[in-house]
C-alpha positions in Angstrom: 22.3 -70.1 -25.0 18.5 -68.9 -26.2 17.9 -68.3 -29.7 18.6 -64.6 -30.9 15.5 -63.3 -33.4 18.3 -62.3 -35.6 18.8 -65.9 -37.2 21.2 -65.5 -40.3 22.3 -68.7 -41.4 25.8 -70.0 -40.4 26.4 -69.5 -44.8 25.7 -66.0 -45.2 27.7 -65.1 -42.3 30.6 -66.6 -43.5 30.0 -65.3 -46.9 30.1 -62.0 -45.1 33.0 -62.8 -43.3 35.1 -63.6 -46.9 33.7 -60.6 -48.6 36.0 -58.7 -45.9 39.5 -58.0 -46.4 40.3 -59.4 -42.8 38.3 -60.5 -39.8 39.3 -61.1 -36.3 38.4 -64.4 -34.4 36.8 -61.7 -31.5 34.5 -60.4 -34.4 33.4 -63.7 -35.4 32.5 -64.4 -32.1 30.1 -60.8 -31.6 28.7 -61.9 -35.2 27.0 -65.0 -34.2 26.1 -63.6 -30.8 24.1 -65.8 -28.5 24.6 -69.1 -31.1 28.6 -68.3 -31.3 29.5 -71.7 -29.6 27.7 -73.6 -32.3 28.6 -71.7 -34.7 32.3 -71.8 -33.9 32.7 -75.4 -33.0 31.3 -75.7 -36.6 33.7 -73.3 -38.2 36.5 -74.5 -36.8 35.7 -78.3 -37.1 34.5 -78.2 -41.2 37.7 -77.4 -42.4 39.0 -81.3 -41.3 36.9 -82.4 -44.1 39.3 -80.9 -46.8 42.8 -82.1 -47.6 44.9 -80.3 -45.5 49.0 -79.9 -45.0 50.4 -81.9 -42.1 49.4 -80.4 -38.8 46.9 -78.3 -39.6 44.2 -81.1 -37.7 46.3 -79.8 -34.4 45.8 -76.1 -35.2 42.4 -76.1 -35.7 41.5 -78.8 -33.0 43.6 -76.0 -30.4 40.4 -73.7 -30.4 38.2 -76.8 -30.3 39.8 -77.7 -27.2 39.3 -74.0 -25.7 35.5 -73.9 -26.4 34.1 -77.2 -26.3 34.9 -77.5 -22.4 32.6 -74.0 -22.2 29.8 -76.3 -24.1 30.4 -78.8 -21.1 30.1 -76.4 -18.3 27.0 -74.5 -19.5 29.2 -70.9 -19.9 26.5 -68.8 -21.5 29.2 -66.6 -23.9 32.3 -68.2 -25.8 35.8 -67.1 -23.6 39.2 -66.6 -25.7 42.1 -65.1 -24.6 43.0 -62.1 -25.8 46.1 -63.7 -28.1 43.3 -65.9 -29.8 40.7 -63.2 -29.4 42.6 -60.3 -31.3 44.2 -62.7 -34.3 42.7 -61.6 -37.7 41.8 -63.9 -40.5 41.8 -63.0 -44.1 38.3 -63.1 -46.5 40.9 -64.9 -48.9 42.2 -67.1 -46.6 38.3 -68.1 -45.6 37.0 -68.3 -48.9 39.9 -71.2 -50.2 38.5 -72.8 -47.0 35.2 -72.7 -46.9 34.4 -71.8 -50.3 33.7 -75.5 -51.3 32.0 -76.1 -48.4 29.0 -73.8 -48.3 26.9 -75.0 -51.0 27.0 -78.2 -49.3 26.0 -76.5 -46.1 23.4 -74.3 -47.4 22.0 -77.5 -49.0 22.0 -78.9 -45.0 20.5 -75.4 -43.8 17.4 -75.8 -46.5 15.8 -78.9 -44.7 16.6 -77.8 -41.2 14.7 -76.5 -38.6 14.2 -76.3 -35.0 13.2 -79.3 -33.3 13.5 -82.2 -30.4 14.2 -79.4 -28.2 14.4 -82.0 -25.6 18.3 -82.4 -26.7 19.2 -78.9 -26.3 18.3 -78.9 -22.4 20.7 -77.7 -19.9 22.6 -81.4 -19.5 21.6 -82.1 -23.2 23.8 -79.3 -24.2 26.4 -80.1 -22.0 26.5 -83.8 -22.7 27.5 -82.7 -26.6 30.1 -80.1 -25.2 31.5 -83.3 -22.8 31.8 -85.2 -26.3 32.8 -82.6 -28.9 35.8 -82.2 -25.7 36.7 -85.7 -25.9 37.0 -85.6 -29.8 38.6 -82.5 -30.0 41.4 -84.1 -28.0 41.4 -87.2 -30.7 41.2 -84.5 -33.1 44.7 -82.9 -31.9 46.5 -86.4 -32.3 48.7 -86.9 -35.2 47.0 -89.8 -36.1 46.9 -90.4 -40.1 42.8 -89.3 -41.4 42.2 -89.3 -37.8 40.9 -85.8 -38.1 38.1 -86.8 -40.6 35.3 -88.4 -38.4 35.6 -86.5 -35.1 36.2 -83.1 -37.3 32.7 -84.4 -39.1 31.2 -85.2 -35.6 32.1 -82.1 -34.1 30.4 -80.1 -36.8 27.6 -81.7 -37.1 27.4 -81.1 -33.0 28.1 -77.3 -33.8 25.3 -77.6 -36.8 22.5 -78.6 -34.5 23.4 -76.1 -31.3 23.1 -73.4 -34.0 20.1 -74.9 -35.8 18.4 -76.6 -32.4 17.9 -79.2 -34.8 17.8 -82.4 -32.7 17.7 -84.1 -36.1 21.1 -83.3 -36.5 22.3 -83.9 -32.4 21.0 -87.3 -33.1 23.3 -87.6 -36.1 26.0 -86.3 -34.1 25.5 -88.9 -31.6 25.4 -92.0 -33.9 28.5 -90.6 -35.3 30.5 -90.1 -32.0 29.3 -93.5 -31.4 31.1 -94.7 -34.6 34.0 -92.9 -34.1 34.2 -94.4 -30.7 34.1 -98.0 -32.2 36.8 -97.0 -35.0 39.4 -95.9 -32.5 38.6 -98.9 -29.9 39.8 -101.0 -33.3 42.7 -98.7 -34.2 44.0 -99.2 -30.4 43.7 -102.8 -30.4 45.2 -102.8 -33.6 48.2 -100.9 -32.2 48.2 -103.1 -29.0 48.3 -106.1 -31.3 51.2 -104.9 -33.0 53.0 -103.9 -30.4 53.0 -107.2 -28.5 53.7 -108.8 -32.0 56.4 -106.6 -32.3 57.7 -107.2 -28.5 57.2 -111.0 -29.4 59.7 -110.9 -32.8 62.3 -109.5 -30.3 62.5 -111.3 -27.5 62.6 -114.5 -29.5 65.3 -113.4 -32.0 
């Protein structure tokens, strides 16, 4: 996963992307070359940030699930099957979702810079793909704004793989840390009630 001299910014390739009348997801993946995995886990994790219909958290966390195990194992080149591979995205369709979101990550892409390469090592790299696994699989669950902080982990995780900005990986990890702590309370929460619940009944 080296750095490729060609280092376009995650923005303007998108902005490419919804300047074309279609796209396909194997196109997007030759685009960002080398850097795809970040790129891609942020691409397809960003969108959770934005008010979307009912089950859309499970559609986008599908490809999450397919690449962040790569991240995990050290594969050197993004894998898709040729069903996923082959599907084509509009430039409309990208721009209603990503539109908003690029000044905000151009803004991001203006103070960062490669650094605290230490994180990006071998096992460094494949302790965020072990993570950004485990949250994609949160991600999938139809759990009400559940999609919102591993969704924001996960991208900031893609962000910094692209970037080697171990500024950003260290966000990242404070924030999987904090997601970890919300859904310990959320399970508790739903074991309390449970039992509660289990309680009401076997006394009535």
């Amino acid at each position: 996963m080296d750095d490729e001299p060609d280092h376009t910014s995650i923005s303007a390739i998108v902005r490419e992307f919804t300047e074309r009348e279609s796209v396909s997801i194997g196109e997007i993946v030759d685009r960002f070359g080398t850097r795809a995995f970040g790129a891609l886990l942020f691409i397809f994790a960003l969108p959770n940030l934005l008010p979307l219909p009912p089950g859309s958290s499970t559609i986008l966390g599908a490809p999450l699930l397919l690449l962040a195990p790569q991240v995990a194992l050290g594969v050197d080149a993004p894998w898709l099957p040729r069903s996923v591979d082959g599907r084509r995205i509009s430039g409309a369709d990208l721009n209603k979702v990503f539109g908003p979101l690029l000044p905000w990550v151009e803004r991001f892409e203006k103070v960062s810079r490669p650094r605290i390469g230490l994180l990006f090592s071998v096992w460094g790299q494949r302790l965020i793909g072990t993570i950004c696994t485990l949250l994609a699989f949160v991600l999938i669950l139809p759990i009400p704004l559940g999609n919102l902080l591993p969704g924001l982990t996960i991208g900031v995780f893609g962000f910094s793989l692209f970037q080697r900005d171990g500024f950003f990986a260290v966000a990242g990890y404070v924030l999987a840390g904090f997601s970890a702590f919300l859904l310990y309370v959320a399970a508790d929460a739903v074991v309390a009630g449970v039992r509660l619940l289990v309680n009401w009944l076997g006394g009535a």
